[in-house]
C-alpha positions in Angstrom: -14.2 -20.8 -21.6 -16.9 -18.9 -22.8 -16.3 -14.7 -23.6 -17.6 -12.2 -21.2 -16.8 -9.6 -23.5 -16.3 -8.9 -26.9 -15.6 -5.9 -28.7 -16.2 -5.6 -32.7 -14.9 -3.0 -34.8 -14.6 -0.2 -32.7 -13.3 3.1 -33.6 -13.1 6.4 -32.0 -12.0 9.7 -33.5 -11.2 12.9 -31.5 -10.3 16.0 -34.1 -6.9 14.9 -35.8 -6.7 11.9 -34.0 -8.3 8.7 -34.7 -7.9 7.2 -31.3 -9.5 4.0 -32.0 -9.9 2.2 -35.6 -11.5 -1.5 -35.7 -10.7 -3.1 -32.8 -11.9 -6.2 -31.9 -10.9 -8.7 -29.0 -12.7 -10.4 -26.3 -12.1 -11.4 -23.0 -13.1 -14.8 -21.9 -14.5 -15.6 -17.9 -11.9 -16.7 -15.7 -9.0 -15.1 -17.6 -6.4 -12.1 -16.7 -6.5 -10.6 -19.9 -3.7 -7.5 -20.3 -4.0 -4.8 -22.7 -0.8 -3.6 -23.7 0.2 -0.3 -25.8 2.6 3.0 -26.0 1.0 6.0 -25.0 -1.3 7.2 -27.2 -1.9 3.7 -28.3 -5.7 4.1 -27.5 -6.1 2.0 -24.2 -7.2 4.8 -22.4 -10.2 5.9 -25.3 -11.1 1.6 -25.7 -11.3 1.3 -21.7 -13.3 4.4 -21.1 -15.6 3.1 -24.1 -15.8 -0.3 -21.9 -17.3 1.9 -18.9 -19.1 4.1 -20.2 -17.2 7.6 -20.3 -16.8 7.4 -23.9 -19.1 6.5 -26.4 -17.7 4.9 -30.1 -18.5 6.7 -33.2 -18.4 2.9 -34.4 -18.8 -0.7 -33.8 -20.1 -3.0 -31.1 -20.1 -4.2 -27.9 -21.3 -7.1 -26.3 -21.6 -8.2 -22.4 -22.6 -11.9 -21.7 -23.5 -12.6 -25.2 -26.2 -9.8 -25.2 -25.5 -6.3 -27.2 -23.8 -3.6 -24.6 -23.9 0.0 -25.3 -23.2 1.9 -21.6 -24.3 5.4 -22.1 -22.3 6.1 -18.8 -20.7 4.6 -15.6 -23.8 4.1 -13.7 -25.4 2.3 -16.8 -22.1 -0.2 -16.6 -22.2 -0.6 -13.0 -25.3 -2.0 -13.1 -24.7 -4.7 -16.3 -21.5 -6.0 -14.0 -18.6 -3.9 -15.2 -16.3 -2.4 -12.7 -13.0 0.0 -12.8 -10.3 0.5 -10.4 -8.3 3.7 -11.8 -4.7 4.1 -11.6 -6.0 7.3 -9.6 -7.1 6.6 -6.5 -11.1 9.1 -5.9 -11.1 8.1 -2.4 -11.5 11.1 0.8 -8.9 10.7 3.5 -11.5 12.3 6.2 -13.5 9.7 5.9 -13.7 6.1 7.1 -13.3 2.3 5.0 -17.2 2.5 5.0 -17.6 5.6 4.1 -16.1 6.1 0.6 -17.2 2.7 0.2 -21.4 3.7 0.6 -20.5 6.6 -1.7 -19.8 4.2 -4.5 -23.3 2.3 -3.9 -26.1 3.1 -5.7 -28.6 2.3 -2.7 -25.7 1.6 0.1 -27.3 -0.9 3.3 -27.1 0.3 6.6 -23.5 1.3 8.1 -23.8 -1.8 10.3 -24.5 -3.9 7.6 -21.9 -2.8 4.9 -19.2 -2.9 7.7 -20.1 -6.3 8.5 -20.0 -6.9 3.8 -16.6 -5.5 3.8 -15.1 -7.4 6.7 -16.3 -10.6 5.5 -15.7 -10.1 2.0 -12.3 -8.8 2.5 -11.3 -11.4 4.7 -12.4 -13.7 1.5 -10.3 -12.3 -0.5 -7.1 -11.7 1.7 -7.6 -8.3 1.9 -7.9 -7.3 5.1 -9.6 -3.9 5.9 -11.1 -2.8 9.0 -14.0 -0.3 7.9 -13.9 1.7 10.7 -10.4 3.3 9.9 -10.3 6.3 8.0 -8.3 6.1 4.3 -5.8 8.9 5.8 -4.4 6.4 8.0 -4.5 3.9 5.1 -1.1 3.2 3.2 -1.1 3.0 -0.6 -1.9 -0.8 -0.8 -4.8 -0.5 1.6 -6.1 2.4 -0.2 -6.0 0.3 -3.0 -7.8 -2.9 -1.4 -10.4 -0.7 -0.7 -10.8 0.3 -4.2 -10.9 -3.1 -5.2 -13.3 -4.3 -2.5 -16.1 -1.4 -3.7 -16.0 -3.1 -6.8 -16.1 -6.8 -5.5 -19.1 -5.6 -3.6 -20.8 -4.8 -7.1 -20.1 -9.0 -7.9 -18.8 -7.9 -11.6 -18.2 -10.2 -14.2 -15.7 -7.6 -15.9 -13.6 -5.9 -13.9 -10.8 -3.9 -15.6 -7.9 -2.9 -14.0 -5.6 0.5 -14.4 -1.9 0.5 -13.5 -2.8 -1.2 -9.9 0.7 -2.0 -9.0 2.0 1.3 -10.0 2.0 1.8 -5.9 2.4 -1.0 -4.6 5.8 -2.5 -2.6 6.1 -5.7 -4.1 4.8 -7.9 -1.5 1.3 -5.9 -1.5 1.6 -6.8 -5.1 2.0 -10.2 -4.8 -1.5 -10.0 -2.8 -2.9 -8.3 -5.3 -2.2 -11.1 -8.2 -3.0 -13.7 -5.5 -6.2 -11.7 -5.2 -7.1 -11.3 -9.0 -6.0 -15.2 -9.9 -8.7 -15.8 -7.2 -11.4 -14.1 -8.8 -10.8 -15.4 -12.1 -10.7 -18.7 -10.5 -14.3 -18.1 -9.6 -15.3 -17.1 -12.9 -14.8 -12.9 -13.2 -13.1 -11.7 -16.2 -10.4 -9.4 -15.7 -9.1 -6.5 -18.4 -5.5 -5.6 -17.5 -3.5 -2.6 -18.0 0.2 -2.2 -17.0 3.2 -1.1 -18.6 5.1 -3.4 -16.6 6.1 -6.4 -19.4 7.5 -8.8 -16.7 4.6 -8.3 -14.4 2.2 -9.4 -17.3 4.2 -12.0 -18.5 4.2 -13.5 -14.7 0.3 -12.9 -14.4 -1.7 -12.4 -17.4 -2.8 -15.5 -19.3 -3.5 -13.5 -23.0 -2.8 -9.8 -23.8 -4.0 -8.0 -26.7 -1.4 -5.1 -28.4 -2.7 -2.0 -29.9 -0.3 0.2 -31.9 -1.5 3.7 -33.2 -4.8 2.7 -32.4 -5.4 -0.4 -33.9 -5.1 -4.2 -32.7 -1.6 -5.9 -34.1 -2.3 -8.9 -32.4 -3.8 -10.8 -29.5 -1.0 -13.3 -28.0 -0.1 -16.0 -24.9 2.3 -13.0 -23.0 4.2 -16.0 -21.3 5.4 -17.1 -24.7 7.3 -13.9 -25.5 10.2 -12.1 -23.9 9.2 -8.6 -22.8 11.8 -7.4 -25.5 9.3 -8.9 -27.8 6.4 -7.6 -26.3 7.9 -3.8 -26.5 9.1 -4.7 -30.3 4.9 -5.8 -30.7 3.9 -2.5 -29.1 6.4 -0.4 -30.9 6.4 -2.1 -34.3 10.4 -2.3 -34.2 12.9 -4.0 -31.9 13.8 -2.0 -28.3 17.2 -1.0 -27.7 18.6 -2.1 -24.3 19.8 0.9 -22.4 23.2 1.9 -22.2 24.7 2.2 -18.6 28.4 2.9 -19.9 30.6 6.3 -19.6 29.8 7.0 -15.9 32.3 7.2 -13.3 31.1 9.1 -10.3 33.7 11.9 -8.6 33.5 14.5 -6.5 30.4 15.5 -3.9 28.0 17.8 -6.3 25.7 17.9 -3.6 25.5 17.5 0.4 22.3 17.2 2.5 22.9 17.0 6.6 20.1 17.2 9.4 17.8 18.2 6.9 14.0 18.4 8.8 10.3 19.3 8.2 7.7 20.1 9.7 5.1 18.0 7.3 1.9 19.9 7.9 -0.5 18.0 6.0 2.5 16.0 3.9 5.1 13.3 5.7 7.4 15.3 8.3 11.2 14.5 7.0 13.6 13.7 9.6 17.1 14.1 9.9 17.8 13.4 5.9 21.1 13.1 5.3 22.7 12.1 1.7 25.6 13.3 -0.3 25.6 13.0 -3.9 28.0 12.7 -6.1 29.3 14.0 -9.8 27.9 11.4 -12.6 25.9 9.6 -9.9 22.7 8.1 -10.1 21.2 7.8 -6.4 18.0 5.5 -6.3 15.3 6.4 -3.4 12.5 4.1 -3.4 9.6 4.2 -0.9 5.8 3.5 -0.9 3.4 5.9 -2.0 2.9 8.5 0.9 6.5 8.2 2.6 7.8 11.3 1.5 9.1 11.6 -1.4 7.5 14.7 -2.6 8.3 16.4 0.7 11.7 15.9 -0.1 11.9 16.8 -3.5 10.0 19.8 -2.4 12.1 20.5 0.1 15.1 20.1 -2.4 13.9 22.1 -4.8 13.2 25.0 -2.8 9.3 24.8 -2.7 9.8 24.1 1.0 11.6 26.5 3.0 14.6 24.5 4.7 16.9 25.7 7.4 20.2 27.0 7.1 23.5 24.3 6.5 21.3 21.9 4.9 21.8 21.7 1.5 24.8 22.9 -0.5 25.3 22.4 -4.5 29.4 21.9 -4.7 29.9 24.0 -1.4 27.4 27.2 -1.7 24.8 26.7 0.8 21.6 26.9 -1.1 19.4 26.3 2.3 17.4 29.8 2.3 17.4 30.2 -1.7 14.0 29.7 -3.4 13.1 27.9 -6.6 14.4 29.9 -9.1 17.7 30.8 -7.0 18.2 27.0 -7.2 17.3 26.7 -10.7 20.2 29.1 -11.6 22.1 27.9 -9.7 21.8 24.3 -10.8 19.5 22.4 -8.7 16.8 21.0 -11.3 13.4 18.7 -10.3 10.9 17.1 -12.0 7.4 16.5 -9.5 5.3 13.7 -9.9 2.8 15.7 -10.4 3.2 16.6 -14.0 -0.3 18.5 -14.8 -0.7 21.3 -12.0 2.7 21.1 -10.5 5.2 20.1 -13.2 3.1 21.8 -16.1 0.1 24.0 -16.4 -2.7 21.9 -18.4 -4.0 25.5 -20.5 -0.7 27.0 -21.3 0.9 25.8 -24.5 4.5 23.6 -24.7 6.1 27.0 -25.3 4.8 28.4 -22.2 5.5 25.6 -20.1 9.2 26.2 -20.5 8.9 29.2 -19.0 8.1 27.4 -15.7 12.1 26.4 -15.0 14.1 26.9 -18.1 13.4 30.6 -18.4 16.5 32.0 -17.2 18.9 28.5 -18.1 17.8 29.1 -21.6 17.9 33.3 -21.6 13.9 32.6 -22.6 13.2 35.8 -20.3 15.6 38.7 -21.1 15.2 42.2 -19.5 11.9 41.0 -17.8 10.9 40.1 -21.3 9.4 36.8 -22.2 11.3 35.6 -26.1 8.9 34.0 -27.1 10.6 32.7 -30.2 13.2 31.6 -28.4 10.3 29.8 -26.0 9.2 28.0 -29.1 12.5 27.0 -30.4 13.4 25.4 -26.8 10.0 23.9 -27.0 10.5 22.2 -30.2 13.9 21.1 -29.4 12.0 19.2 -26.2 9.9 17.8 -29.0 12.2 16.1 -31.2 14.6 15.1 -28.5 12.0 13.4 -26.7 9.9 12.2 -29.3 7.0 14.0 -27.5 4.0 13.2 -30.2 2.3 16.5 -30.6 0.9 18.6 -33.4 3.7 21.2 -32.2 5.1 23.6 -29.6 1.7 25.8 -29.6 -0.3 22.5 -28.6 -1.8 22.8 -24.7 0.1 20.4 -22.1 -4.0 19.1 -21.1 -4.3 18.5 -24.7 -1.1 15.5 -24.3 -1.9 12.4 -23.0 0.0 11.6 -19.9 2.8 9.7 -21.1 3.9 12.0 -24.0 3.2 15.3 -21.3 5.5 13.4 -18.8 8.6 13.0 -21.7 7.8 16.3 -22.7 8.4 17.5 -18.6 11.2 15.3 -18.5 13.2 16.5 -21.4 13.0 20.3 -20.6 14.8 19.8 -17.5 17.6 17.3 -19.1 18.0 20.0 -21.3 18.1 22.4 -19.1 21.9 21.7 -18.1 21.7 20.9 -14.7 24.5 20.4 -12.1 21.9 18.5 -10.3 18.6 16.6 -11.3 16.2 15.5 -8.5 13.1 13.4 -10.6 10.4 11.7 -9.0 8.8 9.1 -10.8 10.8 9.8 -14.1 8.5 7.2 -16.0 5.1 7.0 -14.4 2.4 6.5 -16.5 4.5 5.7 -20.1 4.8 3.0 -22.1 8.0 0.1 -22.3 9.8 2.4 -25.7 9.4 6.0 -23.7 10.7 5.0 -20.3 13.6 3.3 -21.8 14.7 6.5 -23.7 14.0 8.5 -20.5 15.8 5.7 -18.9 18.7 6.0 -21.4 18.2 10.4 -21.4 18.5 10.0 -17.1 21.9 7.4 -17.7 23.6 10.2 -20.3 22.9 13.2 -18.3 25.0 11.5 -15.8 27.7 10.4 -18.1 28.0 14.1 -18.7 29.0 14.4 -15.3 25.6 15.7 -13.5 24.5 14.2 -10.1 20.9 12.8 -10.6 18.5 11.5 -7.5 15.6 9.6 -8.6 12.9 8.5 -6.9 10.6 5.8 -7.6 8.3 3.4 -6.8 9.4 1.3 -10.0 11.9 -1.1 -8.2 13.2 -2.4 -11.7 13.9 1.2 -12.9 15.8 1.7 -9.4 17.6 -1.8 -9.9 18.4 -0.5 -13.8 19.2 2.9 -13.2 21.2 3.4 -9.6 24.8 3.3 -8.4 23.3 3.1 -4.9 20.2 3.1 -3.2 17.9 4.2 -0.1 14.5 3.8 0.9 12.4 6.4 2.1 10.2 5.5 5.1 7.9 7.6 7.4 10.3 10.7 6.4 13.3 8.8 6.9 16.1 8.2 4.7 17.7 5.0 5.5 21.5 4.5 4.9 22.7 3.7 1.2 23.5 0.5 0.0 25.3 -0.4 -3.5 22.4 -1.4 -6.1 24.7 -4.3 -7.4 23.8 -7.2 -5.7 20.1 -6.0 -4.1 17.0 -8.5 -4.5 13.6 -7.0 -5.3 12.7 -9.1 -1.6 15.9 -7.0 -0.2 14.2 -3.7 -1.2 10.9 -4.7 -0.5 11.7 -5.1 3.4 13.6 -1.9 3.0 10.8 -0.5 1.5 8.6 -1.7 4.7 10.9 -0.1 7.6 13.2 -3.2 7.7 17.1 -3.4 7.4 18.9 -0.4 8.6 15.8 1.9 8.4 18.3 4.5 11.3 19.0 8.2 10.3 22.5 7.8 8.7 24.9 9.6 6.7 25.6 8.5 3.1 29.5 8.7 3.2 31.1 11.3 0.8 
């Protein structure tokens, strides 16, 4: 096989951090090639160089054996380089077609490109009608259609960000069925996932980066993904510790518990109780609900009274903070603009939820020493890599900003812990210690819900499990003993998807 692109020597320096330093690789035509790295590894700077957003302060590129040096996107559009972000930049007012055209240069007539997308994504096995509009879409359609206004572009690199990270995993399946298809037919295809069995199962080399530079280009299949981390982390991973848990009395009860979804998911009828030391799994796909309910048990979202109570005190009508005192502790999704405000520093940040848990705010005075201290504590308990507690959270790449959101509400002592999506985004060594941070709060005795769309983090982390579907909660089942194809049907409205009451 011949390379489709090769990188040589580049570096990349950002003030105190040199992002990139001499890396060189290539990808070959025809090949799923993953690139694999902790956060702050550098994949993010070396992919953005690849499209254009980013230009090296060394080394070169070449496309097709001729020298490549994209001074943006546009400029790598047109030399057959395409990007599907883990983001999707799609508008849910408007139709398949639509968005589509607005990624075109010089977009054909409606007619036409309706007629392109059918056909092509019919090709593919992705099938999209272009009349419907992305709100209606679920996650995996949003993301065929991603995919497809790149195909329409016939790149011969086309790099890939986290694309399963939404996915149930039968829509993931189409999408590797989909990607070993267009390698087959000669596209080269760049591959970024922190998921080490997923890129063992589908990627045929996968180049490492640690602390910016390459340790190695290797055959993934050949190496466990304990290996893989070890690679990535430059020591070997500790397997997480499940012991010291035994789950006893109700911490927290939820009964008829209703919204009205507005522009979100409408939940109906929710109904769970949770337990002391207990590790409840929800998975669902994107778009189900899960934020509305997190919302809704955090106090963001006004519920009604006799809904939920934290070990008997009805909390229904108490707002955020009331919660917060009282216990009841979340970590959104969201983690820059919801979970943490991108221009106030680390120190200011805790302020958000730990202020009164941590006496940061006494007499309706902020301590801001005392803000600093709980800051730093975050820091070295998490290992959140940052020149200190002073640094801004937009300043943190997203992995070390999520450990760093994480570990202030671990810390924070809660009764309860609702998290959703506890390691999105971070690399094989940090979602393991969150993993391990998520298993010892419980052995401590706190209840802890967490929802994800990471079925092996479910499968690793629960006692039992539900899926979330169209607002619904579907009755538990014990994790011990579920299949990935079990969950997956679960996932879809399948098995048991009725209103029912997790037994105390």
């Amino acid at each position: 096989m011949s390379n489709v692109f090769r990188a040589e020597g580049l570096g990349k320096t950002y003030p105190g951090v040199r992002a990139n330093d001499d890396v060189s690789f290539a990808v070959e035509a025809g090949e799923i090639h993953a690139l694999l790295g902790e956060n702050g590894a550098g994949k993010s700077t070396l992919v953005k160089m690849i499209y254009g957003l980013v230009r090296p302060d060394e080394g070169q590129m070449a496309l097709l054996g001729a020298p490549y040096a994209p001074h943006d996107p546009r400029a790598a559009r047109a030399a057959g380089v395409a990007m599907v972000f883990q983001h999707f930049s799609l508008f849910d007012a408007m139709t398949v077609a639509e968005n589509v055209a607005l990624g075109m240069e010089n977009p054909p007539p409606q007619p036409e490109l309706s007629r392109r997308i059918a056909d092509l994504s019919q090709g593919y096995g992705l099938p999209l009608n272009p009349a419907r509009r992305i709100a209606a879409l679920s996650a995996g359609e949003r993301q065929r259609v991603e995919i497809l206004r790149c195909l329409l572009q016939n790149p011969r690199l086309l790099i890939m960000d986290e694309p399963t990270s939404v996915l149930t995993p039968q829509e993931a399946e189409i999408l590797f069925a989909t990607l070993r298809q267009l390698a087959e037919a000669g596209t080269a295809i760049l591959y970024i996932s922190h998921k080490l069995e997923e890129i063992r199962s589908h990627c045929d080399r996968a180049t490492i980066l640690r602390q910016g530079k390459v340790v190695g280009t290797v055959d993934p299949r050949a190496h466990s993904a304990r290996e893989l981390a070890a690679m990535m982390v430059g020591a070997e991973m500790r397997l997480v510790d499940r012991s010291g848990r035994k789950p006893a009395a109700p911490v927290l009860q939820v009964r008829g518990l209703s919204t009205a979804g507005g522009e979100g998911v409408a939940l109906k009828e929710v109904a769970l109780t949770l337990r002391s030391g207990e590790i409840l799994g929800i998975g669902g796909v994107a778009g189900n609900g899960q934020e509305e309910l997190l919302s809704a048990l955090s106090g963001e979202t006004p519920t009604a009274p006799g809904t939920i109570a934290l070990e008997g005190r009805d909390l229904s009508r108490a707002g955020p903070e009331a919660r917060r005192r009282a216990g009841l502790l979340a970590a959104p999704e969201d983690r820059l603009g919801h979970a943490a405000v991108p221009e106030f520093s680390l120190a200011e940040n805790t302020l958000l939820t730990a202020g009164a848990r941590q006496n940061l705010i006494r007499r309706g005075l902020i301590d801001r020493k005392a803000a600093t201290d709980f800051a730093q504590q975050v820091i070295r308990a998490f290992d959140v890599r940052t020149p200190g507690p002073d640094t801004a959270a937009g300043a943190l790449s997203g992995g070390n900003l999520q450990k760093f959101v994480i570990g202030r509400e671990v810390l924070g002592r809660p009764r309860v812990l609702v998290v959703n999506q506890p390691t999105w985004g971070v690399d094989a060594g940090a979602a393991a210690a969150i993993r391990q941070a998520l298993l010892d709060l419980a052995a401590q005795g706190a209840g802890l819900i967490v929802i994800s769309q990471d079925l092996d983090e479910l499968l690793e982390l629960s006692d039992r499990f539900c899926a979330l579907n169209q607002g619904r909660l579907s009755a538990p089942r014990p994790t011990e003993g579920l299949t990935i194809e079990e969950i997956g049907l679960m996932l879809g409205g399948a098995h048991g998807m009725e209103v029912a009451h997790v037994p105390a």
